[in-house]
N, C-alpha and C positions, 0 to 999 in steps of 0.2 A: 811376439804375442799381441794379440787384439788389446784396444782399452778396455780399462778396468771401470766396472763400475762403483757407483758409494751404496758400502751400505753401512747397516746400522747393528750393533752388535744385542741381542736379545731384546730389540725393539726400543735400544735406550743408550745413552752414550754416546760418544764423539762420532762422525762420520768417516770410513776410512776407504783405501781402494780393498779392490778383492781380485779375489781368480774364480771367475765363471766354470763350473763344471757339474754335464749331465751326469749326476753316479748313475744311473741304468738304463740303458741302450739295447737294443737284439738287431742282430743284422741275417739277410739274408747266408753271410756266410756260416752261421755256425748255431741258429734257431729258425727253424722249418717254421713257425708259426709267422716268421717276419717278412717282410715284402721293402724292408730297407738296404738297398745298396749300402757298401759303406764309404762309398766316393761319394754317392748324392747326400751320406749324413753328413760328413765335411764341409761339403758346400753350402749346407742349409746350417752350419753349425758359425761357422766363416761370417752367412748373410746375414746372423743374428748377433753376432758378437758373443759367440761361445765361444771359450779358451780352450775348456776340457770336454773330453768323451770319455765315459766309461763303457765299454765293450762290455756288458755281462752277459754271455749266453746263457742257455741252458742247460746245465751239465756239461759246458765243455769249456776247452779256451781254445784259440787261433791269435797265429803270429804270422804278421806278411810286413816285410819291409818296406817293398813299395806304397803302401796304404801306410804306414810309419810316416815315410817321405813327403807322401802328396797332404800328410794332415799338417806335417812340418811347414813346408810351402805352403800352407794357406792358415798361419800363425793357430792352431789347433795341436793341442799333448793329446797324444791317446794315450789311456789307462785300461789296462785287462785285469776283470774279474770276471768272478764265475757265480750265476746264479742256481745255487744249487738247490734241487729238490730234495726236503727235507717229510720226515714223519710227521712236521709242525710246521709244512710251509715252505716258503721260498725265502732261502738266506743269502746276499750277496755278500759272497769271500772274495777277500783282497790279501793277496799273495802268494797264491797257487796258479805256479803256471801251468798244470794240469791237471786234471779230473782223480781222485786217488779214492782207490775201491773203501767202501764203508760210511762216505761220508754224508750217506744219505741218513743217516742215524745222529740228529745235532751234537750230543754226547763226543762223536769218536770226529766230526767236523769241527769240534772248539778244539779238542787236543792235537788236532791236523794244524792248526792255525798259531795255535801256542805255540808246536815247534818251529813254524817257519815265521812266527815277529807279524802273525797276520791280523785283518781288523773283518768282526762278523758284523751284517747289517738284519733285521729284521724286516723285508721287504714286504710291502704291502702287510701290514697282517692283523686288519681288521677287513679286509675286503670280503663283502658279504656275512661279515660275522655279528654285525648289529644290529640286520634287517630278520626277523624272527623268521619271515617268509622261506626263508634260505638254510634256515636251521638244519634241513635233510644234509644238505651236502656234505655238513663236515662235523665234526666231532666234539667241537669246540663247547664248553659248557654255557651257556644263557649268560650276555655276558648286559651289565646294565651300562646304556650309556651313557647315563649320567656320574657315572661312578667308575674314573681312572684306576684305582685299586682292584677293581673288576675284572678290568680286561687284564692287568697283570696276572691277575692269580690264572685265568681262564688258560692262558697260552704260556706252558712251560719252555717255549723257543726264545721267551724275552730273559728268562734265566743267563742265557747260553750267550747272547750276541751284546756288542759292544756297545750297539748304536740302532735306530730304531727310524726306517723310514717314513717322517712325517706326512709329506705330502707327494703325491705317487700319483701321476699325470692320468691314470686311467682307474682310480680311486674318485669314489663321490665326497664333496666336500664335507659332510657327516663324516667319512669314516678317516679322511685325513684331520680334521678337527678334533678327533676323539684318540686319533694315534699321536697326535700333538699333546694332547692334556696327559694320555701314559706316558711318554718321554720326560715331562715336565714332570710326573709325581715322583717318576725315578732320576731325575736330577739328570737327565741328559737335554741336548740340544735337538738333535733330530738333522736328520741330510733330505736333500731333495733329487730326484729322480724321475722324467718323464715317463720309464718305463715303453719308450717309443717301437713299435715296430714299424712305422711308416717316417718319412724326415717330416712330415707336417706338425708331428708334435716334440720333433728334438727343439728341446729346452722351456718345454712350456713349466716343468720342476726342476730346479736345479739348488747344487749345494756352493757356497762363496765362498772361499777362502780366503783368510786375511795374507796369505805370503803364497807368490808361485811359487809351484813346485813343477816338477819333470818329470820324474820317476814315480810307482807304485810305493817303493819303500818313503818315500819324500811325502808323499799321498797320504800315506799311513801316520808317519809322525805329525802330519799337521791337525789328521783326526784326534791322536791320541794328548796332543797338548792342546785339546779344544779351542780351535783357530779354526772356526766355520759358524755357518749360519746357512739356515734354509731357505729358499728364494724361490718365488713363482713370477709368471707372466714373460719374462723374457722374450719370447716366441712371438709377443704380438709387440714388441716394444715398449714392453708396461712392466719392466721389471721392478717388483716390491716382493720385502722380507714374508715370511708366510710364520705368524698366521697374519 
């Protein structure tokens, strides 16, 4: 593995190492919207001293050994999740290695997860929902942004999901500032996520774990005994905790 960098646990406390990793990624293999090889993300992952990648397509998953191999060789884990389209948005599941009918419905995606020991993220999901301009798009009720109770009650997908992506690389810093303050009203930490379809922005979000891990299910226990922190800047060599 790459070195680890120091960081700091909810902006206070002892200084420790960690394990760098993007939770969300789209590659040209497996999200038509992406224009990122997943060899040039390795390498651009490698050139920044990322550890981990999260693969989360859209609505699917893909498995290639060779791309295994050559992340292995250039001290990088790959992790597969699936960012699934929901009634309520875009939720990244960790622990389905396949796409399974119904779970575009959050309801029948949490008890898909239940059974298999998985962990739900709430991806992006203030984007465009605090700018009133944008109101048409989506369903969401007026939500205030000054007011973290708000945006909870507004979006019944933070019900459902484990964990709440704070700062999301292709999110304005209003709306990751305001999905920071919902995490924080509901007693969570929040993960970090570039949300990359190009390698120029793999790692500019990322989540730090206190202990590496290898595996998805490894991945999972470290979320669920809250051993992370969320991390920006990496990408230009300026990596700090966020916010």
């Amino acid at each position: 593995m790459g070195s680890h960098s120091k960081i700091v646990r909810n902006g206070v406390g002892t200084l420790m190492d960690g394990m760098r990793i993007d939770f969300h990624t789209h590659t040209t293999r497996g999200s038509a919207d992406s224009n990122m090889d997943p060899f040039a993300m390795i390498d651009q992952a490698q050139k920044i001293g990322l550890e981990g990648l999260c693969i989360t397509e859209h609505d699917n998953a893909w498995d290639d050994a060779k791309i295994d191999d050559y992340a292995r060789e250039h001290g990088v884990t790959i992790f597969r999740g699936i960012e699934v389209t929901t009634e309520w948005g875009h939720v990244g599941a960790f622990g389905l290695k396949q796409y399974i009918g119904g779970i575009y419905k959050v309801k029948q995606l949490r008890k898909v997860i239940d059974d298999v020991g998985g962990f739900l993220i709430a991806n992006h999901p203030f984007r465009y929902k605090l700018d009133p301009r944008f109101q048409f798009i989506h369903k969401t009720p007026a939500i205030d942004a000054n007011d973290p109770a708000s945006g909870y009650q507004a979006l019944e997908v933070l019900q459902y999901v484990d964990e709440i992506e704070v700062i999301n690389g292709a999110c304005s810093e209003q709306e990751n500032l305001y999905a920071h303050a919902v995490a924080q009203h509901l007693g969570k930490k929040g993960v970090g996520g570039s949300d990359s379809h190009s390698h120029q922005s793999v790692g500019c979000a990322v989540t730090v774990l206190e202990r590496t891990v290898s595996t998805v299910q490894e991945l999972v226990g470290e979320l669920r005994a809250g051993r992370y922190a969320p991390g920006q800047g990496l990408h230009v060599g300026q990596m700090r905790m966020f916010p």
